[in-house]
C-alpha positions in Angstrom: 95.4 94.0 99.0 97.9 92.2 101.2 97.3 89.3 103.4 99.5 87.8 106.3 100.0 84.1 107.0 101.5 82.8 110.2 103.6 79.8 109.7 103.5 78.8 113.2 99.2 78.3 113.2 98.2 78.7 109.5 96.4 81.2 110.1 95.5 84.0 107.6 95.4 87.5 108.4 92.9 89.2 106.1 93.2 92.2 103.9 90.5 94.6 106.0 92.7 93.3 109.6 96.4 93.5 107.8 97.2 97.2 108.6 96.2 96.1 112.8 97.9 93.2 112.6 101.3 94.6 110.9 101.0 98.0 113.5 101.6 95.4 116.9 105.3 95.0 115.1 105.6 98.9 113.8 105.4 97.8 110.3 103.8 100.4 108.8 101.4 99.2 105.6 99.6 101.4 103.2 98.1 101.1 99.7 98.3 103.3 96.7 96.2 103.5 93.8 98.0 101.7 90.7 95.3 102.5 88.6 97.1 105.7 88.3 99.7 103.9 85.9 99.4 104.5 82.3 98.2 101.4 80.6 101.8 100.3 79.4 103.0 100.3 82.7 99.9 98.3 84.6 101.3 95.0 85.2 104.3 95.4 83.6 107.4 93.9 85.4 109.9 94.5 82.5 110.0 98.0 82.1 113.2 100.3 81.2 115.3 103.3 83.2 113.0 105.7 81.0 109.3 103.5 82.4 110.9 103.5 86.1 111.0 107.1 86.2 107.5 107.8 84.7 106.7 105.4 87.7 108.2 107.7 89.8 106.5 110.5 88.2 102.8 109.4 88.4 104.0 108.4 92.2 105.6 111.3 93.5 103.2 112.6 95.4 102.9 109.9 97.6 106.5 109.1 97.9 107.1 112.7 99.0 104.1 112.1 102.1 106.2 109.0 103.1 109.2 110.5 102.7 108.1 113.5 104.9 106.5 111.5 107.4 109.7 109.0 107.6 112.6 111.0 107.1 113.1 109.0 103.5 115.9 110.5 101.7 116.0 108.6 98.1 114.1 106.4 96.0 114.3 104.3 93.2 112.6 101.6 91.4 113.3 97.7 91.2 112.2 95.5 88.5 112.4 92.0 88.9 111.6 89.4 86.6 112.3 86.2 83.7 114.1 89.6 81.8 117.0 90.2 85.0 120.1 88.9 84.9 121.3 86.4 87.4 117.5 86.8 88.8 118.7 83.5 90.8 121.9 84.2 92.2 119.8 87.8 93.4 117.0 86.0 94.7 119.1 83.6 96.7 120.7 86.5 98.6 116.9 88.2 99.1 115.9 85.1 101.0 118.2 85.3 103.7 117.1 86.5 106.9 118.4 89.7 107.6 118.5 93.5 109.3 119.0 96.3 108.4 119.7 99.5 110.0 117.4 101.5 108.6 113.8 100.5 107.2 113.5 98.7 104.3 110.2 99.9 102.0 108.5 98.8 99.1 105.6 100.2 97.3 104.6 97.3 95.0 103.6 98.8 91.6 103.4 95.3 89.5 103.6 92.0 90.1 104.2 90.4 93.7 106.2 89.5 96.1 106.3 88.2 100.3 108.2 89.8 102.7 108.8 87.1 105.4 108.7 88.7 108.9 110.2 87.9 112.6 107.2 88.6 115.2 107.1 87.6 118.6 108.0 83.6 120.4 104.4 82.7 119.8 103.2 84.1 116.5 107.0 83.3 114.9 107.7 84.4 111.3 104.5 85.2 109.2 104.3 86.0 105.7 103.1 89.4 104.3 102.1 88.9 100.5 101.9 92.1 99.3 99.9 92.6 95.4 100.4 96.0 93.1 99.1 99.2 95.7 100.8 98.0 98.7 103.4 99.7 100.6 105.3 98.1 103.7 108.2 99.5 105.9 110.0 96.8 108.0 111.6 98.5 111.1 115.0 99.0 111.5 116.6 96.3 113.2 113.3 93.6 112.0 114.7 89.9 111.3 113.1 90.2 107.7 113.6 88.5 104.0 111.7 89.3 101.1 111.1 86.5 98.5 109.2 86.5 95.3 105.7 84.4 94.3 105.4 81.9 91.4 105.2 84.4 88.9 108.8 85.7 90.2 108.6 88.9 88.9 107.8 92.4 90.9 108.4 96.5 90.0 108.5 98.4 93.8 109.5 101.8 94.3 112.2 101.8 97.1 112.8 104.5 99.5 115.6 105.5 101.6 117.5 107.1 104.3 120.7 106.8 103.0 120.7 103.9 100.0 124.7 104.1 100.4 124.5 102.8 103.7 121.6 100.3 103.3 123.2 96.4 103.8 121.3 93.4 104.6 122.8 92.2 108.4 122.9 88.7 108.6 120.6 87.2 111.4 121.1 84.7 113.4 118.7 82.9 115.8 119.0 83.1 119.4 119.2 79.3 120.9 
């Protein structure tokens, strides 16, 4: 289960108060049950076109709900890790704060990663590390980077509006 850190106090936000906590910013968070993966695939972060679609498989049910619910369009599936090339040069553009104009999910199905969120003046950015099960949709128009743990390597299922038009919007601070 996810947790949330605030920069600004050091506080931690824990996993039974990280849906409430995430809903004052209309960041939706949900968790799905991984232990639906076949073995092969539980904790696997280096898997093939062929695996990524059998992840797709034994998820569709629940990316068809979100999709329904959200007006999703597409999905894919991401795998990070040691095995990617040019994992640095992709990782340095992931930790740029950013926008988007549409939402930008992730269902985490291995591995982990942190998506680093804008909130309000006070609270200030906080961190949302998110472990295999959880699902996050950052809001259109959220300043927002995603960033990966020690480990660096993650497998997310990805959803969509329209993937063609989905750019990372540089963001700059107000002064």
């Amino acid at each position: 289960m996810a947790i949330i850190k605030i920069r600004n106090t050091n506080e931690v936000v824990s996993e039974e108060n990280v849906g409430s906590f995430l809903a004052q910013y209309d960041v939706l968070y949900e968790h799905w049950d991984v232990a639906k993966l076949p073995e092969h695939l539980q904790g696997n972060c280096k898997i093939n076109d062929d695996e990524k679609q059998e992840v797709l498989n034994v998820f569709d049910e629940e990316i068809r709900s979100l999709a329904e619910r959200r007006g999703y369009q597409n999905w894919d599936v991401v795998a990070l890790s040691d095995a990617t090339p040019n994992l640095e040069e992709l990782l340095k553009k992931f930790e740029q704060v950013h926008t988007h104009t549409e939402d930008e999910v992730r269902a985490i199905v291995a591995g982990h990663g942190t998506f680093v969120i804008k909130g309000t003046e006070e609270v200030g950015y906080f961190d949302v590390e998110l472990e295999p099960g959880d699902v996050i949709s950052v809001p259109e128009g959220y300043p927002h980077f995603f960033t990966l743990l020690d480990d660096r390597q993650v497998v997310a299922v990805r959803l969509f509006i329209d993937s063609t038009g989905w750019v990372a919007h540089p963001y700059q601070e107000a002064n």
